[in-house]
Steps between C-alpha positions, in 0.01 A plus 500: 500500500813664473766192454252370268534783188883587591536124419400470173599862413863345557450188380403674151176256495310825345793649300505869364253586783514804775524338899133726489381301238539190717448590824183656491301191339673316769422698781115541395503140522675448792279772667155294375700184664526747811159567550375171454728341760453781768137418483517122498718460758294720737502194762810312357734530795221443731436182367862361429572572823200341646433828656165561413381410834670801690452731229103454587607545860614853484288734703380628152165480297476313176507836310768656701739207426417487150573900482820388675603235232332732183640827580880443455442257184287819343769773598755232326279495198472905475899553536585279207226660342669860542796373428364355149351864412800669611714298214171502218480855500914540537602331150281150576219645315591350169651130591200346757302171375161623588418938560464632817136498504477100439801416711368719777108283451680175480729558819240671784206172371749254531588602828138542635452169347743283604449687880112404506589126457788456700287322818324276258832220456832409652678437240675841302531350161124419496393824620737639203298312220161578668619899513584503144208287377300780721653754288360354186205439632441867622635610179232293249198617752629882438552389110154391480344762685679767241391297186160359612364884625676701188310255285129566652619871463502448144905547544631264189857583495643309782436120382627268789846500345499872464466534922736216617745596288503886598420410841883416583579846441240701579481703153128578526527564877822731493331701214381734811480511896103457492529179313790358718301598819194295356743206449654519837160544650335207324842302564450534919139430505602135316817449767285636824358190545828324536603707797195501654446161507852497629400749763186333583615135488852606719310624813468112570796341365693255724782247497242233352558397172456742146207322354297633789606850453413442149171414520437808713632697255370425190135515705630894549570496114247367272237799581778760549613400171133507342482850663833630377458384120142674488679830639770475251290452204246824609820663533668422162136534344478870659841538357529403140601792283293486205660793386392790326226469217605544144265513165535489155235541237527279206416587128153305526505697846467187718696664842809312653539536854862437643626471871810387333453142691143430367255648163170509407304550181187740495261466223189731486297236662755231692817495639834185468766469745825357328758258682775695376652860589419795188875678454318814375831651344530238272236407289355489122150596496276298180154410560417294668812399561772687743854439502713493836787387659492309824834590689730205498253276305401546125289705281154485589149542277185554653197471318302821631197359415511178713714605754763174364843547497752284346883485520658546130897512578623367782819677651798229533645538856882699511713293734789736584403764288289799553149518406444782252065401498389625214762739384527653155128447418340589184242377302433523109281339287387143699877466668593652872866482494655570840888426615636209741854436589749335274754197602778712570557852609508685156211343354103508523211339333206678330201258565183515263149419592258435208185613732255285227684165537685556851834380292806688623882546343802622624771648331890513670654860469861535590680847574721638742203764546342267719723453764447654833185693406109388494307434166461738224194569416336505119482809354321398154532148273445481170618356173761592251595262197286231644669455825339667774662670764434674881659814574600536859637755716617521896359735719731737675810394344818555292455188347341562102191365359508196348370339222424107495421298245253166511840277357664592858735819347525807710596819364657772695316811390732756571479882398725795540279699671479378863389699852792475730324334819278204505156538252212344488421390139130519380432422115098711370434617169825329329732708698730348773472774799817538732426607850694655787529724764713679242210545235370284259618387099259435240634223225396363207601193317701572153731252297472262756629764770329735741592907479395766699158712380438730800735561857281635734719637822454413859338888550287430210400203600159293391397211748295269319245392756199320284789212380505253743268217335652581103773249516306202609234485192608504134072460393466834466546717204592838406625800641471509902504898650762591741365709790701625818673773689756745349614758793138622628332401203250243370614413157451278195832407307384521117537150365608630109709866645623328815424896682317550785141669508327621803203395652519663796589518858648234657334448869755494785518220733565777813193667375291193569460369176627133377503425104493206283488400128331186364525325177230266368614315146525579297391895495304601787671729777386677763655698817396481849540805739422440886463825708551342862406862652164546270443116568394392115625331231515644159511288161623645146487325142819609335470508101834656383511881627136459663390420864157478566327425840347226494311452855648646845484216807339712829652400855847298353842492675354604846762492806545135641367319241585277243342636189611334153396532146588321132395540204489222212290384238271393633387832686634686853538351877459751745592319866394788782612243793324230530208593238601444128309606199571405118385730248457434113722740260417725320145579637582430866195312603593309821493099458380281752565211667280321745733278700717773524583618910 
């Protein structure tokens, strides 16, 4: 396992490699070839000796010899294994073939494997194959347990693909102790059988030929086995993580429930479960359709009516490149634009999804903006002397905004006035906003050029909190308010003056309190205050220098619990734990749903 690496890290077989790089495949491999012939050669020496005969003999009982035979094979197994965590957590870490958590699965099930069958043949190189067909074997009957029971759980996310291919290295088991521990438990109750039908079957074996032996033991196996696969799949049923529930309320107000791995559609009276996963954050809300984006598939529409959801742009698959998903999004008009990578480093595409016919375009950008950073994302588009344009900006970066045009140019929109550290650039109201921990600039566009309006410093400071879903919807017209913080205040920022005017007093997150702004297009917004000591929830309309209560939420935000609330079109979701209830704006009458739990 050594010679092996040091070999073709001399013979420059791998060039421009470190000896790490090589070795540590190597000896992961070699180890795996370790395991399986310690185990399979259990009785080896015995037998090519012709000394199977006085190994019976010994004043010892069938288990006592095999504990004789097992016991240094196993402490042989757990010093290489030391020795292969000592070196992947001193530099190894980065340069193994398969993590520590699949290596480590792989190595200790090959072993118990290949050490079960060992009495059932003479000959090594057919126990080998048999070991490693076992391995398979074991690994479909856990694959299908996985897929089969997330299925009946309503679990769509994990298709049979999904689970073999994330099996190898354990993603969705490493994610936390709990869910390896349900692994490794459901993994021994599918091996037990093997060793005790070993254990059973071994009590009697003799000198007289394998096949006998092997009758006896797969008599010990078939009901073990039975037994075993029922107690794995009550144990992965008891485990699967459906995850936390998540809702959103529509604009027709049919309810979305979310567990991030499975959905379902409420309607007053009935209730759809979808074979896809909702991504919540991302989605375009027009009745009765909704808008989303599956993770590393396409753009999705569901038809909210009939529960029916249909693929509209399908994501091309990045071989070598990173995945930005759905990057850059922004919608205007019947087009969602979002970003994908280019050919080479300094370039990137800007696809276009016609949501009415499902046709899509991309257009190449080139710029040395775009190396070594992630997507821009769209600020505004529009058009100017019949071309049309997207203006896009980076988010916590030196880099200026840029504007680029549907022919392929990009324009470097550079201005005099610039923060010093990294800014995040934001575009509302037609004035590109400048942010950083030093303060924040306020720009507008003039003779093709963008100058400085307003500086507002770093003590002075206004954090614009009600912004987040502006740059991903050009539908909406008109002038959008800009709530927030300044010092201990809660302010408006004058959309004509650009001056701040008071509303009132901002409520301290020490003191108990948690705030939030939210913006419904195109000119609804209201203000959330949570007192977690007081236990309620309070709801304000905000109409230019006025808040108004609307409606204050009794026993909200209590200790240990997950309480959650939105507000949207079509009304406000108030989750107390497990008990949600959806109430219509603006007279706050609570809507129902039957199928509801």
């Amino acid at each position: 396992m050594i010679a092996l690496p040091a070999v073709i890290f001399l013979a420059g077989i791998i060039p421009k490699q470190p000896y790490v790089a090589i070795f540590m495949p190597t000896f992961q491999s070699g180890l795996l070839f370790w395991a399986l012939f310690l185990g399979v050669s259990l009785f080896s020496s015995e037998r090519g000796q012709k000394g199977m005969e006085y190994l019976l003999s010994l004043p010892y009982s069938r288990l006592e010899l095999l504990g004789i035979k097992v016991l240094p094979r196993l402490l042989s197994i757990l010093f290489f294994y030391l020795v292969f965590l000592a070196l992947y957590y001193q530099g190894g870490r980065d340069f193994v073939a398969l993590a520590v958590f699949s290596f480590s699965f792989l190595y200790f099930v090959l072993f118990f494997i290949s050490l079960c069958l060992a009495p059932l043949s003479d000959n090594f190189l057919v126990l080998s194959l048999v070991s490693l067909f076992a391995l398979v074997v074991f690994n479909e009957i856990f694959f299908l347990i996985a897929w089969l029971l997330m299925r009946m759980a309503g679990i769509t996310y994990f298709s049979w693909s999904k689970i073999s291919g994330t099996f190898l290295s354990l993603e969705w088991a490493a994610e936390s102790w709990l869910s390896f521990l349900i692994l490794i438990l459901a993994a021994i109750f599918i091996l037990l059988p093997l060793g005790l039908a070993m254990l059973f079957s071994f009590k009697k074996f003799d000198v007289r030929p394998s096949k006998i032996y092997g009758r006896r033991y797969f008599k010990f196996l078939a009901p073990s086995l039975a037994l075993g696969i029922l107690c794995a799949s009550l144990t992965v049923w008891l485990g699967i993580d459906r995850g936390s529930r998540y809702f959103y309320l529509t604009q027709d107000q049919k309810l979305i429930e979310s567990n991030y791995i499975s959905t379902k559609v409420y309607d007053h009276d009935s209730v759809s479960k979808l074979m896809i996963d909702f991504y919540r954050y991302s989605y375009w809300d027009a009745p009765p359709f909704l808008y989303f984006f599956h993770w590393g598939e396409g753009l999705v529409r569901l038809n909210t009516d009939t529960g029916a959801t249909e693929m509209i742009y399908q994501q091309p698959k990045f071989k070598g490149k990173r995945n930005w998903g759905f990057s850059g999004r922004f919608k205007y008009e019947n087009i969602i634009s979002l970003f994908e990578p280019g050919r080479a480093p300094d370039e990137i595409q800007l696809v276009l999804v016609d949501v009415l016919t499902k046709n899509n375009s991309r257009i190449l950008f080139k710029h040395d903006f775009f190396r070594d950073s992630g997507p821009p994302k769209i600020l505004d588009t529009t058009v100017r002397q019949g071309k049309r344009f997207w203006l896009a900006g980076f988010s916590y970066s030196t880099k200026h905004p840029l504007r680029l045009w549907e022919d392929g140019r990009v324009e470097n929109l550079e201005y005099k006035e610039q923060l010093l550290d990294k800014s995040s650039t934001d575009y509302v109201n037609g004035m590109l906003i400048l942010t950083s921990a030093n303060g924040m600039i306020y720009l507008k566009e003039k003779d093709n050029a963008f100058i400085a309006i307003k500086k507002i410093s770093q003590e002075d400071k206004y954090w614009r909190w009600n912004w987040s879903r502006f740059p991903v919807n050009r539908d909406s017209a008109g002038i959008i308010e800009l709530y927030g913080k300044r010092k201990d205040r809660l302010v408006r920022l004058n959309p004509e003056t650009l001056e701040f005017e008071d509303l009132g007093e901002w409520k301290k997150i020490e003191d108990g309190y948690s705030v939030s702004f939210h913006y419904l297009d195109p000119s609804e917004y209201y203000y959330a205050e949570i007192d977690r000591r007081g236990q309620n929830l309070k709801i304000f309309r905000l109409e230019g220098r006025q808040m108004m209560l609307l409606k204050i939420f009794k026993d909200f935000g209590a200790p240990n619990r997950d309480d959650r609330f939105e507000i949207s079109k079509g009304g406000i979701l108030i989750q107390r734990g497990k008990k949600v209830q959806v109430y219509s704006l603006p007279d706050f009458q609570e809507i129902k749903y039957k199928q509801l739990g």
